[in-house]
N, C-alpha and C positions, 0 to 999 in steps of 0.2 A: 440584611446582614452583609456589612463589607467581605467582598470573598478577592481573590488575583483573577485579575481581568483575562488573563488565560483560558482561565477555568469559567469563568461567567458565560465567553463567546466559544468555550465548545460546547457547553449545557445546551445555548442556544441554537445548536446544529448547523452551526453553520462551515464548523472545520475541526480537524485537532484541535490538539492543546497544542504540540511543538507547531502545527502552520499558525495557530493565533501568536505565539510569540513569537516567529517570522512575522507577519502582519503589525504587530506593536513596535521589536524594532525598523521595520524598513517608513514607520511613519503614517501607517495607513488607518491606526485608530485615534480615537479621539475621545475624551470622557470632559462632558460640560464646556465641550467647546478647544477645551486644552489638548493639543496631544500627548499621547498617553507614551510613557514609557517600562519596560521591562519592570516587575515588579511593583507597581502600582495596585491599587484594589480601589473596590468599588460596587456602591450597591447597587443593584438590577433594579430595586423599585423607588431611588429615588435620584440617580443619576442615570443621566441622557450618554448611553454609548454607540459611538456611531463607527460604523468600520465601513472604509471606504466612500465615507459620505454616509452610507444608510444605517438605518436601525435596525436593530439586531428583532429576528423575527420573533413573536413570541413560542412559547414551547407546548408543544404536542405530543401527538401520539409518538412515541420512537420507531424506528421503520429500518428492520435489519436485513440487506438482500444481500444476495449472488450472482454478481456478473459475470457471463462467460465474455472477456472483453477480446475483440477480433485484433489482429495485426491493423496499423496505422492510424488508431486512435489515441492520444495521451491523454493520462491518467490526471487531470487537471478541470475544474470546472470552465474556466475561460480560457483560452489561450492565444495570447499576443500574437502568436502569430497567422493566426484565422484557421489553424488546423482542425480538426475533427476531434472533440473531446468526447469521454465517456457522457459527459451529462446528457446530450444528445439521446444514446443507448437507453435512457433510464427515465425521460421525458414522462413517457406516460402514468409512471408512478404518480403523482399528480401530488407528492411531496419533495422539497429540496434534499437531497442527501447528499454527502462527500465520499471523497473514499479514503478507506482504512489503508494504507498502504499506498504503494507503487509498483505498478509495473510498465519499463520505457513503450516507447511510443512501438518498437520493432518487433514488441513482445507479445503475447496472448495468455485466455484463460483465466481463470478464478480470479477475481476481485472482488473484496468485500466492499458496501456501503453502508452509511449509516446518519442518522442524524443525531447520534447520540457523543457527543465529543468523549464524555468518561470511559465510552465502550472501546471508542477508538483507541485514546489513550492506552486502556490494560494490553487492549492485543496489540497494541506496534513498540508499547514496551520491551527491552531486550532480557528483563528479569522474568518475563514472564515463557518467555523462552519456546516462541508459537513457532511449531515446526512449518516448513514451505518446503514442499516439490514439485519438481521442475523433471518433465521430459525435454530432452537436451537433445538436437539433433547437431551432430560434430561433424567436420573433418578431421584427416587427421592421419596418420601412422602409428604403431607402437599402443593400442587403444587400452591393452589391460596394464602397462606401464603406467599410461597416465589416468588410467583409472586410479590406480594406487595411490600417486601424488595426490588426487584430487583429494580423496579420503583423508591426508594428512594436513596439520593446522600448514596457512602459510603468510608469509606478510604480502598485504597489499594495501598499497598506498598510505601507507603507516596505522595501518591496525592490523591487528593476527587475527585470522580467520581461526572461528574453533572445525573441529573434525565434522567433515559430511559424511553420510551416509549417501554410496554411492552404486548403482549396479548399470551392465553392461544389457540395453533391453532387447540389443538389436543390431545384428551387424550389416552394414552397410558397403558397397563397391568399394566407397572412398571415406569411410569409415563407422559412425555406429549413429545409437539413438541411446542416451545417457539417461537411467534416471540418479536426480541428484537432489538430497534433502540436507536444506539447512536450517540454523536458527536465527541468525543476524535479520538477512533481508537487505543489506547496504546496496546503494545505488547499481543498478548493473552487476551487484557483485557472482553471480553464474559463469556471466559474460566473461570478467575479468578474471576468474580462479580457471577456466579452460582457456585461454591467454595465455596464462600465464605457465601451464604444461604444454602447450605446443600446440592448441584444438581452436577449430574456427568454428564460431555456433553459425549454423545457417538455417537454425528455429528453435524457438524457445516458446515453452508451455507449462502453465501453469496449472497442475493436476488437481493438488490438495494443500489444502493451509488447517494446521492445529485440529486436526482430527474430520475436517470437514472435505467431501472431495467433490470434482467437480462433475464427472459424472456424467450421463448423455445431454446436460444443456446446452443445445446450440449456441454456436456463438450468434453474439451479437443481442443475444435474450436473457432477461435476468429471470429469476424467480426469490419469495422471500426464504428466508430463515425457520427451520422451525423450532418449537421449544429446546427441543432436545440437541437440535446444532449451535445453538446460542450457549445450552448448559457445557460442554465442550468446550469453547472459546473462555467460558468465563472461567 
């Protein structure tokens, strides 16, 4: 059955649905030879989709983990620029999986993985409204002022942040340790909402996402999901 080529190559685990339609506009798939564009469909079992050149893998067991991910690895399976990605971290898994989310390369803590593109999809959706907290280590002055601002919506980069839930965990010489929960998830957006009140992050941690937290996992070590953390997510 014709389905949107989107949805065919996250079935097949090998990414999102929104990075496969990055991947279809920037040129990188192809269906019967043709390159594919936005909005195109296509059947898994009687046309040839090739992303990247290669064939899309067949489909397996689904395989949902927890990576504690360390500061200086990006959240990318390959990267141009020979940096140090999570897939490395996850190797031994001895199946392909991507990850659900982002977190920048300066960043740490919980990252989910999966070979599941629909699972990914529900949780990086914004309707689905999957909470993320973040221990926040700041500089700074004035910390329960812009604690306050933080709490409230604000514009950046032309979208309006909705209300975080914000507490003060830990004061500091030269100022505190934040925790800060939100729903969006936008690129760096932590980063950018303490910025934007007057606070320098000089570490960022990723505690808990949608009811799941991370818990004594070392970094640098994953372990899977279990039933009952997946029932949560969904």
């Amino acid at each position: 059955m014709a389905e949107r080529l989107q949805k065919i190559i996250a079935a097949a685990g090998m990414m999102s649905r929104r990075t496969a339609e990055e991947y279809i506009s920037a040129g990188r798939v192809s269906v019967n030879g043709r390159p594919a564009v936005l909005g195109d469909r296509a059947d898994p079992e009687k046309d040839r989709i090739l992303v990247d050149g290669k064939d899309l893998p067949s489909t397996g067991e689904k395989v949902y983990i927890m990576l504690n991910k360390p500061k200086g690895y990006v959240t990318t399976l390959k990267d141009e620029k020979g940096r140090r990605d999570v897939s490395q971290l996850v190797a031994d898994l001895g199946v392909r999986v991507f990850p659900v989310g982002r977190l920048d390369m300066n960043s740490e803590g919980l990252l989910l993985m999966t070979n599941d593109g629909d699972f990914a999809n529900r949780v990086m959706h914004p309707s689905h409204e999957v909470a993320k907290t973040y221990y926040t280590w700041v500089r700074g002055s004035n910390i329960e002022r812009a604690a306050e601002a933080l709490r409230l919506p604000m514009e950046l980069e032309g979208y309006r942040t909705r209300p975080a839930r914000v507490e003060v965990l830990k004061r500091l010489p030269e100022g505190a340790v934040l925790s800060i929960s939100i729903h969006e998830g936008r690129n760096r957006q932590v980063r950018k909402m303490c910025g934007a009140v007057g606070l320098e992050v000089t570490r960022l941690k990723r505690v808990a996402e949608g009811g799941l937290e991370l818990g004594e996992l070392p970094p640098g070590k994953w372990r899977h999901l279990s039933s009952e953390e997946l029932d949560k997510l969904r």
